[in-house]
N, C-alpha and C positions, 0 to 999 in steps of 0.2 A: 504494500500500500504506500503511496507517496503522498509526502506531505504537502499539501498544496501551500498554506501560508507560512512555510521554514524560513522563507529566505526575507521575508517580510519581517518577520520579527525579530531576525540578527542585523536587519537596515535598521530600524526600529533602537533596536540596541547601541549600534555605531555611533548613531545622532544623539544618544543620550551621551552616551560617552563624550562624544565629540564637544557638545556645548560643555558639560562641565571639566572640562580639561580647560575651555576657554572663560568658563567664569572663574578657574583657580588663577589663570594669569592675570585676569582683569586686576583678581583680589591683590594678586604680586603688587601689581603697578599701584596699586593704590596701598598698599600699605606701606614701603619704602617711605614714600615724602610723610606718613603722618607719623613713622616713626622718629622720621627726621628732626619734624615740628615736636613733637611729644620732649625731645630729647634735650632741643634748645631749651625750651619751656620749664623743663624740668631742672636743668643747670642755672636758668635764669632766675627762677626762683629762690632755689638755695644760695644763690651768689645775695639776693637783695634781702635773703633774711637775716645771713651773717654781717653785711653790712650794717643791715638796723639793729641786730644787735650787741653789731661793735659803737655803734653811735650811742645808743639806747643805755649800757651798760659798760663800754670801757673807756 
């Protein structure tokens, strides 16, 4: 007996695969730069609290 819709459902498959292979790279490219910003952001802050509170307290 042969399968009539076999090869339909591994097209089917491909395409799944295929878009999420391309929503993982989307996600690359978009998380680089906000780890970048995160990172500024995060140094920027510990710089401006030890400043205030070397102003504050020394």
């Amino acid at each position: 007996m042969t399968k009539i819709f076999s090869n339909q459902i591994k097209r089917s498959k491909d395409k799944t695969k295929a878009s999420s292979t391309n929503l993982e790279d989307k996600a690359n490219e978009k998380s680089k730069p906000m780890i970048i910003i995160g990172l500024i952001v995060s140094l920027s802050s510990i710089f401006l609290l030890l400043f205030t509170i070397k102003n504050k307290f020394g």
